[in-house]
Residue frames relative to the residue before (quaternion, step in Angstrom):
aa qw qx qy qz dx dy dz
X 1.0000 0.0000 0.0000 0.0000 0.00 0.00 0.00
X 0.5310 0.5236 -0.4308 0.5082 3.85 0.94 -0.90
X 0.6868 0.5870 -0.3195 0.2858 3.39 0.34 -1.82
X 0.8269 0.2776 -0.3349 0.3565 3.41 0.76 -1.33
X 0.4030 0.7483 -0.3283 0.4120 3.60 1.71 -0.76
X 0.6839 0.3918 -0.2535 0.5609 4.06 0.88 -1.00
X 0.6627 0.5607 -0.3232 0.3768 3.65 1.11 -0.29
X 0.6074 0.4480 -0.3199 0.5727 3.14 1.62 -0.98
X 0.7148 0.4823 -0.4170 0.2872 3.39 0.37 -0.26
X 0.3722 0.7179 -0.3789 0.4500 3.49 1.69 -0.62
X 0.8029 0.3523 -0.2221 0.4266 3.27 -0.12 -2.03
X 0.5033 0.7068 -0.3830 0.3170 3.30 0.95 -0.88
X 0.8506 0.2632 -0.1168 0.4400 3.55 0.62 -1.63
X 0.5298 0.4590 -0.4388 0.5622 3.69 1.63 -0.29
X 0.5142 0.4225 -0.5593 0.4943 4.18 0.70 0.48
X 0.7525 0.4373 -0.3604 0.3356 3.64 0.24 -0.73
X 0.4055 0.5595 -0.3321 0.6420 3.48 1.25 -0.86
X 0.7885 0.3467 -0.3269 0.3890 3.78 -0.37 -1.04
X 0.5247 0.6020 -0.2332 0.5549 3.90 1.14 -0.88
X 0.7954 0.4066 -0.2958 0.3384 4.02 0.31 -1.13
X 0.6616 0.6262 -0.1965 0.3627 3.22 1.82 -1.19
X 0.6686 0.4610 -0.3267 0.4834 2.94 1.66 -0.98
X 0.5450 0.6417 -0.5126 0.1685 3.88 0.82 0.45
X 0.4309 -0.5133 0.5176 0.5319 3.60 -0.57 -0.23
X 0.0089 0.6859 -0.7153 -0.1334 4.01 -1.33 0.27
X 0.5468 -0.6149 0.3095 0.4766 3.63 -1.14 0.47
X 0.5416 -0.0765 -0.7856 -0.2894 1.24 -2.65 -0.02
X 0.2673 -0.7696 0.5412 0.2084 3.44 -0.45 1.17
X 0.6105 -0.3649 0.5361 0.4546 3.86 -2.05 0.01
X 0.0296 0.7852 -0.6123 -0.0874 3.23 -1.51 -0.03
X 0.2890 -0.6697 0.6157 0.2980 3.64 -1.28 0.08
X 0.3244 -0.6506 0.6757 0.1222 3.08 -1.97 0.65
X 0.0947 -0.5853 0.8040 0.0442 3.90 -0.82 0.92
X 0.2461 -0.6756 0.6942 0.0326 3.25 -1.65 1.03
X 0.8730 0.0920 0.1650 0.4497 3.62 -1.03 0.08
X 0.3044 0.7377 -0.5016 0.3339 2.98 0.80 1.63
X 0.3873 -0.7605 0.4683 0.2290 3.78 -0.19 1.60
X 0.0219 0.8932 -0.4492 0.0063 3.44 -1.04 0.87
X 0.6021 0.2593 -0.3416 0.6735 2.37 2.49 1.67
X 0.0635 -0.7708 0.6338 -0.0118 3.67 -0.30 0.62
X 0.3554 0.6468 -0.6519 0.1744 3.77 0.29 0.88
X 0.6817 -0.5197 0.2845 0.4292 3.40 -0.91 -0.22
X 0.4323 0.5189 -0.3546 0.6466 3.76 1.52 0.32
X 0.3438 0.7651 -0.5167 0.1714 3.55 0.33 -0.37
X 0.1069 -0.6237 0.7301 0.2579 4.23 -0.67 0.60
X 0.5837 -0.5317 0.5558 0.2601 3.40 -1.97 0.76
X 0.8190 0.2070 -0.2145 0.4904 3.61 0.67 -0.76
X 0.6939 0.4062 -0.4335 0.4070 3.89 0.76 -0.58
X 0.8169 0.2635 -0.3173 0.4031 3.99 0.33 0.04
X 0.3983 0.5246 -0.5465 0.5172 2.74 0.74 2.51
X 0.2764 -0.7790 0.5629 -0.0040 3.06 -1.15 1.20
X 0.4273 -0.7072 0.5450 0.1422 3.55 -1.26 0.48
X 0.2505 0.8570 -0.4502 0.0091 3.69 -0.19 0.68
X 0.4073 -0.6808 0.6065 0.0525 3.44 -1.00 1.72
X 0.1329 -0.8149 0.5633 0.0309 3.47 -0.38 1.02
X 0.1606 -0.8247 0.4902 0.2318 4.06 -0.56 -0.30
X 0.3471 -0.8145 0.4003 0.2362 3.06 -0.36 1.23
X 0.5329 0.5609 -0.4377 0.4582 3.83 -1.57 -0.09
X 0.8670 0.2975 0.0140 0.3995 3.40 -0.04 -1.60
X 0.3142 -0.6838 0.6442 0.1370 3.62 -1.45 1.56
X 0.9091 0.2528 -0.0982 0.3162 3.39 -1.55 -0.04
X 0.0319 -0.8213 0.5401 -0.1811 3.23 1.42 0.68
X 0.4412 -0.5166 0.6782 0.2802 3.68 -1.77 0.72
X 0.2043 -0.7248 0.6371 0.1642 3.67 -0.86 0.48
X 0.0127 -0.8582 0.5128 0.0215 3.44 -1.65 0.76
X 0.2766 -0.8785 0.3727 0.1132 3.30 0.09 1.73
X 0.1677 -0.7210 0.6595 0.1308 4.34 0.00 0.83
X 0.2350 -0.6406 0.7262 -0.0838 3.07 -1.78 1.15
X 0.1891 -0.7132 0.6723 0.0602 3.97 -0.32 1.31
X 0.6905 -0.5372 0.4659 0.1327 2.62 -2.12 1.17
X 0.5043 0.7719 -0.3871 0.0067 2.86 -1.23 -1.43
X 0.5988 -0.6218 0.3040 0.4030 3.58 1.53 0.47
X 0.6405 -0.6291 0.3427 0.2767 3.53 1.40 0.39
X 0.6893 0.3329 -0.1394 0.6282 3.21 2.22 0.24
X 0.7731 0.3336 -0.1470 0.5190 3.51 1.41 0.19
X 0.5838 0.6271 -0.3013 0.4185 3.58 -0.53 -0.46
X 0.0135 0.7688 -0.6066 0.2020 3.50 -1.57 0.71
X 0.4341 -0.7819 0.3364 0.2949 3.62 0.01 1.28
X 0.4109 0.5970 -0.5503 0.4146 3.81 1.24 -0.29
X 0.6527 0.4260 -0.4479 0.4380 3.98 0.29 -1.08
X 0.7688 0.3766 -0.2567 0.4485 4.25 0.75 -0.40
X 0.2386 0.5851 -0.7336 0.2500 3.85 0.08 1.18
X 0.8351 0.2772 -0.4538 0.1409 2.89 -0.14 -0.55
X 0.5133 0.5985 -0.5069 0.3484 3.67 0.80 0.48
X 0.4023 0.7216 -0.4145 0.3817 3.51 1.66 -0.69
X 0.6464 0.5196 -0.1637 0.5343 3.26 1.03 -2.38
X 0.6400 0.5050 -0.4142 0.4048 3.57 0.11 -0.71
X 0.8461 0.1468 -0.1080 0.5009 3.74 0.06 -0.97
X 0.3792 0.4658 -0.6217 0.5027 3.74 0.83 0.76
X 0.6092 0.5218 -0.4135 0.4308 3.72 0.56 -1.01
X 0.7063 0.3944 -0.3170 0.4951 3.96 0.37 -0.66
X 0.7112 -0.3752 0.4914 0.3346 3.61 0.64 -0.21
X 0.7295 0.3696 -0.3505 0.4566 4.08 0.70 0.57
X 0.2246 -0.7862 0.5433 0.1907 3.36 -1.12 0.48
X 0.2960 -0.8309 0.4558 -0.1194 2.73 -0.35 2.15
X 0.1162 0.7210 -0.6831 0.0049 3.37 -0.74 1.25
X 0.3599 -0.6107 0.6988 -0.0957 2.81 -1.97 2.02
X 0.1721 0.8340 -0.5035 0.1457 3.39 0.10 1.81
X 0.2501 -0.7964 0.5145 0.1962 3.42 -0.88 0.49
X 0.2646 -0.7909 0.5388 0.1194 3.23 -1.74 1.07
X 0.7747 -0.2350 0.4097 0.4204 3.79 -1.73 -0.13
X 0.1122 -0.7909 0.5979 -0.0661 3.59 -0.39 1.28
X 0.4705 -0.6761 0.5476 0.1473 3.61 -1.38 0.85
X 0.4981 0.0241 -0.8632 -0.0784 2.26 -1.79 1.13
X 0.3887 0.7866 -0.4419 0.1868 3.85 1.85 -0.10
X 0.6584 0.2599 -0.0095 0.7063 3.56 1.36 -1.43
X 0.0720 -0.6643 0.7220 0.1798 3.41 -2.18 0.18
X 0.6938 -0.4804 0.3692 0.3894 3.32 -1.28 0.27
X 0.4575 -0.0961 -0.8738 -0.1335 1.20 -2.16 1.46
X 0.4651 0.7300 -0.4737 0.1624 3.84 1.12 0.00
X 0.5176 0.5098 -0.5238 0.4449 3.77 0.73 0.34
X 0.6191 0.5257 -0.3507 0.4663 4.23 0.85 -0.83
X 0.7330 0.5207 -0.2394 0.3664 3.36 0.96 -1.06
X 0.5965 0.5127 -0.3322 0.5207 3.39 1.30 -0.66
X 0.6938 0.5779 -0.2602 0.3420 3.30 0.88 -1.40
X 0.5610 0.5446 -0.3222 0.5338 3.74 2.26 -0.46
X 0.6958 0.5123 -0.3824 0.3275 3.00 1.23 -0.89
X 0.7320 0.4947 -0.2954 0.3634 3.35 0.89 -0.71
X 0.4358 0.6561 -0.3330 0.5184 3.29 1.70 0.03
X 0.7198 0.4753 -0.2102 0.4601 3.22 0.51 -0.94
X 0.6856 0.4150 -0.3295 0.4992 3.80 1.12 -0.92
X 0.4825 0.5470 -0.4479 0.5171 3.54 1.09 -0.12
X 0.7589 0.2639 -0.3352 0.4920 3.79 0.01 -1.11
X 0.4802 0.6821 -0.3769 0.4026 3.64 0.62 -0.01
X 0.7176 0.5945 0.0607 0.3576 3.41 0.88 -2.04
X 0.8189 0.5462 -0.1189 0.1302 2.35 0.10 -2.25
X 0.5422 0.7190 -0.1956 0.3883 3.74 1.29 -0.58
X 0.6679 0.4894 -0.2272 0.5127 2.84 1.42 -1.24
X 0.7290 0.3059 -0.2288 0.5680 3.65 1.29 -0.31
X 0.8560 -0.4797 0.0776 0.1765 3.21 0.91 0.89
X 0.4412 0.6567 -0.2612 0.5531 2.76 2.50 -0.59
X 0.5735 -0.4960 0.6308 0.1649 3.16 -1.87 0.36
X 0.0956 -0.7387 0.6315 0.2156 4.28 -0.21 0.78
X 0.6050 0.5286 -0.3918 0.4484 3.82 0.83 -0.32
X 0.7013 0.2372 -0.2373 0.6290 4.13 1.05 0.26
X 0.2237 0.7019 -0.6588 0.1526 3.53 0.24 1.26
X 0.0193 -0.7090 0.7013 0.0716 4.12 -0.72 0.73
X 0.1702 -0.8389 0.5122 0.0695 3.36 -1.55 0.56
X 0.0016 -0.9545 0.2931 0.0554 3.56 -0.33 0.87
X 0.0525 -0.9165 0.3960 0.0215 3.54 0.19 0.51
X 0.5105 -0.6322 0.5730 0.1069 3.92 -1.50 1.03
X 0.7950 -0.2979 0.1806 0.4965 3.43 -0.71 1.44
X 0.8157 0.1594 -0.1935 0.5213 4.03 -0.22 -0.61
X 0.5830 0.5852 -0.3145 0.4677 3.23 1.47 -0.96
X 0.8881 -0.3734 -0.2648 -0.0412 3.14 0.90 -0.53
X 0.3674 -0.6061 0.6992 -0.0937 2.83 -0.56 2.49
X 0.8616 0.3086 -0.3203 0.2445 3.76 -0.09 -0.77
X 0.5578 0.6008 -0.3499 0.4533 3.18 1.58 -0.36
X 0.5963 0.6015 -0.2422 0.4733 3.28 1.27 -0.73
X 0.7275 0.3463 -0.2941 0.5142 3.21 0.98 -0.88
X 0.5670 0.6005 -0.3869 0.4101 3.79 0.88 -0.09
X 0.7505 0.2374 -0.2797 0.5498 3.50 0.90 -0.46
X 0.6406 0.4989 -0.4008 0.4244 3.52 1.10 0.89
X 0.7754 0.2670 -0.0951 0.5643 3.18 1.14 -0.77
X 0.0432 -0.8972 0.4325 0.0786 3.42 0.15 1.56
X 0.3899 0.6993 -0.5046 0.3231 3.37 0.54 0.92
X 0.4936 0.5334 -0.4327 0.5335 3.47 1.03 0.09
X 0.7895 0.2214 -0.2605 0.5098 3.48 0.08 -1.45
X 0.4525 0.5598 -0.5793 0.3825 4.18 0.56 0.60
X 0.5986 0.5556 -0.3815 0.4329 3.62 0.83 -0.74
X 0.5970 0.5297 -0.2563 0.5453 3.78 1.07 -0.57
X 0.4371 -0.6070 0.5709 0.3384 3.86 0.79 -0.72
X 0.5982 0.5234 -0.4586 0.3974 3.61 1.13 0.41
X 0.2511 -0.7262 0.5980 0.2280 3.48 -1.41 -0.51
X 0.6775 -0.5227 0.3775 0.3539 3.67 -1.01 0.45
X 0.3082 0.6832 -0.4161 0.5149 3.70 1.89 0.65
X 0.6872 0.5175 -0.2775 0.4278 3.50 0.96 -1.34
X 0.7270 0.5368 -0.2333 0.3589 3.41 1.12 -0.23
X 0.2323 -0.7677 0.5572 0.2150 3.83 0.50 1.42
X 0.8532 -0.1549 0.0935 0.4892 3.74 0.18 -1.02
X 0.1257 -0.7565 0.6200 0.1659 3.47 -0.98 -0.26
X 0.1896 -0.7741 0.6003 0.0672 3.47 -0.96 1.61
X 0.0377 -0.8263 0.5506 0.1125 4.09 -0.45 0.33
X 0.1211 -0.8555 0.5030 0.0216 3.44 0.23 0.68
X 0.8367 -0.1149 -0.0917 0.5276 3.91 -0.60 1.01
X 0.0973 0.8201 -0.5116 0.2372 3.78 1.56 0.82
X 0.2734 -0.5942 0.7488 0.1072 3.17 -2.04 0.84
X 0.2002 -0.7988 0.5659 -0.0394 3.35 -0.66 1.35
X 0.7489 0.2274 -0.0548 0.6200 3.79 1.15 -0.65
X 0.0749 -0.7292 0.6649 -0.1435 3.78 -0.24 1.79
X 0.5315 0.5404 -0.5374 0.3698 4.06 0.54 0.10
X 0.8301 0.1945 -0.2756 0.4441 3.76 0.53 0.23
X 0.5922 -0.6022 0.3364 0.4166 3.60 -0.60 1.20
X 0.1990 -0.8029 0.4608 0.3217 3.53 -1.07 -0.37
X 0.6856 -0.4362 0.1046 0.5734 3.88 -0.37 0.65
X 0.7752 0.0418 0.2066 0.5954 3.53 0.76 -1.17
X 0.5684 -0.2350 -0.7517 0.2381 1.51 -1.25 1.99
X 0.3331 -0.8536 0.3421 0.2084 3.32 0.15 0.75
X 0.7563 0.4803 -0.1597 0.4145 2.90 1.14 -0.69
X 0.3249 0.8902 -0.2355 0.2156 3.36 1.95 -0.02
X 0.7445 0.4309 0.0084 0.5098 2.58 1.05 -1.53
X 0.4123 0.3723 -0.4870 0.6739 4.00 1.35 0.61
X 0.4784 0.5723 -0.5604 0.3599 4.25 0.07 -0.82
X 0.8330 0.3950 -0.1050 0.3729 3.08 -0.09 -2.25
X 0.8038 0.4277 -0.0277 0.4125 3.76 0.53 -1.61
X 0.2049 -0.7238 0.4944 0.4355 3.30 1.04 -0.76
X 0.5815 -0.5971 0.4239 0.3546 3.69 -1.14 -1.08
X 0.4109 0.6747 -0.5126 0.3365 3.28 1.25 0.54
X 0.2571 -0.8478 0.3620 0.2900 3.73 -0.15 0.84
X 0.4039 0.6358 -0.5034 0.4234 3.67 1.33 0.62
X 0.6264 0.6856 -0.1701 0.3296 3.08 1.20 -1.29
X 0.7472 0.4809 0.0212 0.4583 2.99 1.44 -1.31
X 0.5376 0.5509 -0.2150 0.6010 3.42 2.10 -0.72
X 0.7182 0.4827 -0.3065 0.3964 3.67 1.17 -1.04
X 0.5219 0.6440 -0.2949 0.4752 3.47 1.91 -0.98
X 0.7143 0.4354 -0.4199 0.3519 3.65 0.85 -0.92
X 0.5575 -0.5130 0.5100 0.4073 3.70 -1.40 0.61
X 0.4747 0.7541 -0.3407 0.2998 3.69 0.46 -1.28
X 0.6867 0.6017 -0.1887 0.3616 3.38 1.09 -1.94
X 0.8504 0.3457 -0.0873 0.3869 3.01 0.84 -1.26
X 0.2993 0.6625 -0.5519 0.4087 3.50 1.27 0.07
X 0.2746 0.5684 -0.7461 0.2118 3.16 -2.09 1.49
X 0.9091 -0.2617 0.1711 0.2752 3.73 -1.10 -0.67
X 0.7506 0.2050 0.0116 0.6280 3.44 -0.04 -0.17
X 0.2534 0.7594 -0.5222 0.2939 3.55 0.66 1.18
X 0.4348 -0.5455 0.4689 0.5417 4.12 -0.72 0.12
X 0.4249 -0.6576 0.4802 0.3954 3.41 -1.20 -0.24
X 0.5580 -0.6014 0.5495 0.1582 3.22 -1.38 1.22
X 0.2359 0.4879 -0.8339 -0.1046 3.55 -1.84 0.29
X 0.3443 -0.5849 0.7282 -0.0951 3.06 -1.23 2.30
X 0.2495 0.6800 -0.6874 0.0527 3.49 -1.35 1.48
X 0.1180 -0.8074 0.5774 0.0292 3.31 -2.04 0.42
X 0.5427 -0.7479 0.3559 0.1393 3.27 -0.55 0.30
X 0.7537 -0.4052 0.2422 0.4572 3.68 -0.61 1.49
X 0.8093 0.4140 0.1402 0.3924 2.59 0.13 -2.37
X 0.5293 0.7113 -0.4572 0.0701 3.17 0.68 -0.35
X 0.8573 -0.1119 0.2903 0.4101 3.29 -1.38 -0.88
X 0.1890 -0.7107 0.4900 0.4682 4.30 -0.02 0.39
X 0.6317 0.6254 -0.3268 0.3210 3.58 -1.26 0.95
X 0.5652 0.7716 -0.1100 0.2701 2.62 1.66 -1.47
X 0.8462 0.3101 -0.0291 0.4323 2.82 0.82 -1.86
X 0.3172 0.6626 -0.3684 0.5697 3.19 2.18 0.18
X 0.9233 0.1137 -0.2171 0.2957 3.48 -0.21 -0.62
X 0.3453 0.7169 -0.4225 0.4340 3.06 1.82 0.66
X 0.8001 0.4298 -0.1487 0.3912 3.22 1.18 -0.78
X 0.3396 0.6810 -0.3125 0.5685 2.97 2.22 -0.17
X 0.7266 0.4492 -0.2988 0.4254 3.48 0.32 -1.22
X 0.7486 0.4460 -0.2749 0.4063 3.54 0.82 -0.67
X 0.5304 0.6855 -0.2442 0.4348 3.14 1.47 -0.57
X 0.6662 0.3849 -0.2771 0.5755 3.41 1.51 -0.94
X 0.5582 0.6858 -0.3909 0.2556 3.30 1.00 -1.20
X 0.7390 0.4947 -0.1328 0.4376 3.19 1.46 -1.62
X 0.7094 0.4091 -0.3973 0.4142 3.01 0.56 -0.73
X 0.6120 0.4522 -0.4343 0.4820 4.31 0.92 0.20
X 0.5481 -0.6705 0.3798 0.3253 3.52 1.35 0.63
X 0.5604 0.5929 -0.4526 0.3601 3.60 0.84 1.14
X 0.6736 -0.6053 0.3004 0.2994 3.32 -1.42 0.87
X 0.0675 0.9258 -0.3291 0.1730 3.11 -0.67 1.48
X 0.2271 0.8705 -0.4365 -0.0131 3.64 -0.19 0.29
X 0.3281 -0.7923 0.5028 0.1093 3.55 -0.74 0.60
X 0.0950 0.8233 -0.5464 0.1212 4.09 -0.24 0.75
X 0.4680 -0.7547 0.4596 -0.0104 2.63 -1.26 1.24
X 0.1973 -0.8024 0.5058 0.2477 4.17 0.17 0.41
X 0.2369 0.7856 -0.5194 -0.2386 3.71 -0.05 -0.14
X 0.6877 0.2294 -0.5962 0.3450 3.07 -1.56 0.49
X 0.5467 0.5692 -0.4728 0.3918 3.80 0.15 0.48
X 0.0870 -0.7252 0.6452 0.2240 3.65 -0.56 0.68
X 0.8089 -0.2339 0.1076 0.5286 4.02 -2.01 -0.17
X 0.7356 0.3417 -0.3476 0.4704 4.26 0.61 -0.84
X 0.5079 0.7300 -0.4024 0.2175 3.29 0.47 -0.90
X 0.5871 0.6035 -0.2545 0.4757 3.41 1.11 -2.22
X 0.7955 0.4575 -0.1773 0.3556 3.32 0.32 -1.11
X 0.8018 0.3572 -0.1392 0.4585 3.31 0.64 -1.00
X 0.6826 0.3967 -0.3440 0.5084 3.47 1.30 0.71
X 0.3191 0.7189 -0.4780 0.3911 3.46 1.87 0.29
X 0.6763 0.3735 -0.3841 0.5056 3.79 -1.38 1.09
X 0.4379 0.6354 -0.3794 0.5105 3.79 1.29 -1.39
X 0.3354 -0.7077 0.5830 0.2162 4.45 -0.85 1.44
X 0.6944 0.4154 -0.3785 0.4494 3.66 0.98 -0.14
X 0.4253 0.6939 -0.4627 0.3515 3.46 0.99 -0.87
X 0.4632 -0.6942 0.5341 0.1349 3.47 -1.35 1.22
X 0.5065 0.6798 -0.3191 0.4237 3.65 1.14 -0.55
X 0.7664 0.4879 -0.0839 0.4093 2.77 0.53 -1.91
X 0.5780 0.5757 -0.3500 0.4604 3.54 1.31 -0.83
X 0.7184 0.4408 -0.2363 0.4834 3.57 0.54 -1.76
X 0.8610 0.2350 -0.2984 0.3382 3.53 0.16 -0.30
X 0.2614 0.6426 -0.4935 0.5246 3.42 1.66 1.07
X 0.6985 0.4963 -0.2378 0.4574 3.18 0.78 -1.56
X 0.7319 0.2763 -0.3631 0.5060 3.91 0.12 -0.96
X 0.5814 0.4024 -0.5765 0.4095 4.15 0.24 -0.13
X 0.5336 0.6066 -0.4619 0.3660 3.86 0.45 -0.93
X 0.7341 0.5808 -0.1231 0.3295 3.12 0.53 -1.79
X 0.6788 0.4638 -0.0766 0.5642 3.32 1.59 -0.98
């Protein structure tokens, strides 16, 4: 009975061993979809409500990850962001790099709203390219992310969609503005462009506002160098996060200044890229 009991257990583990090898592990292949629309209402922009998705191949139920470009809420354009797509298709995520309704054409709230919408066509979608809608994380670059931030805080956007702040596994802002109720030195004048000057308007826009309980959990980063302010309200955000007893953490990059952080994400040494491998894994 031992004899045959140590046998089943043999074959047992030289099947699993035989099963792990045959998986793919990264850096995996991947596809690119370009210029996929992820609104067709009758307002629709031809180029901002289109998204980029990097798919990995080999692999079902993938964690999906949705990137949100900077650019002060008046510039920017996911073509300048493949390579972070490429970067985290290569680890095993299907990464859509989508772009939204920029100011001075639109003001807020139509940059959050796009940024739900394109959220939503992802949890919607995503399956059909392999992703998992039950592991959606979101991450976003200095303007990017203020809105990501404000999406997994302020769940009235992703309610218009039928969703809830459930749909969010994590959320990663990365050189984010979290507090838009007080001009900043320069451009000064930025923040009337995007927000106007009603100061309700501006209190509801701020991420800050909406912090309370049962939030996804946040890894909130910035950079040495960054922007002055920056690393103030990075720590602000955690500070509230924490004190409503949600999952949080706050990192610093150093030698990287507001572009740097960004433009060296994907990079296998790059410290960014490490910590927020680690908290999606983890998630």
């Amino acid at each position: 009975m031992m004899r045959t009991v140590l046998l089943a257990f043999i074959v047992s583990a030289l099947m699993a061993v035989s099963i792990g090898f045959s998986q793919p592990s990264p850096p995996y292949a991947f596809q690119v979809y370009t210029d996929i629309a992820y609104y067709n209402g009758p307002d629709a922009h031809p180029t901002k409500h289109r998204l980029d998705l990097f798919v990995p191949e080999g692999l079902k139920d993938s964690p999906a990850l949705v990137f949100v470009h900077g650019g002060g809420w008046t510039s920017g354009d996911k073509s300048l962001y493949s390579f972070i797509g490429r970067a985290f298709a290569q680890q095993g995520f299907v990464t859509a790099i989508v772009n939204y309704r920029l100011s001075p054409r639109v003001q807020h709230p139509a940059h959050i709203e796009d940024v739900a919408r394109a959220f939503s066509w992802v949890h919607k979608n995503i399956a059909q390219y392999g992703g998992n809608p039950e592991k959606i994380f979101v991450m976003g670059h200095s303007a990017g992310g203020h809105l990501i931030a404000l999406l997994a805080l302020d769940e009235k956007y992703l309610r218009a969609h039928g969703l809830t702040l459930a749909a969010v596994t994590g959320a990663i802002p990365i050189s984010g503005i979290y507090d838009v109720t007080i001009d900043p030195p320069a451009p000064a004048n930025i923040y009337r462009i995007v927000f106007g000057t009603d100061p309700q308007v501006r209190r509801d826009a701020s991420p800050i506002t909406h912090v309370g309980p049962n939030k996804p959990p946040f890894l909130i980063m910035y950079a040495q160098f960054d922007f002055p302010g920056f690393d103030a309200q990075a720590r602000q955000l955690l500070a509230l996060l924490k004190q409503y007893g949600n999952d949080a953490t706050v990192v610093e990059i150093p030698n990287r200044d507001h572009i740097t952080v960004i433009a060296a994400l994907g990079a296998p040494t790059d410290l960014a890229t490490q910590e927020i491998l680690k908290f999606l894994r983890s998630r």
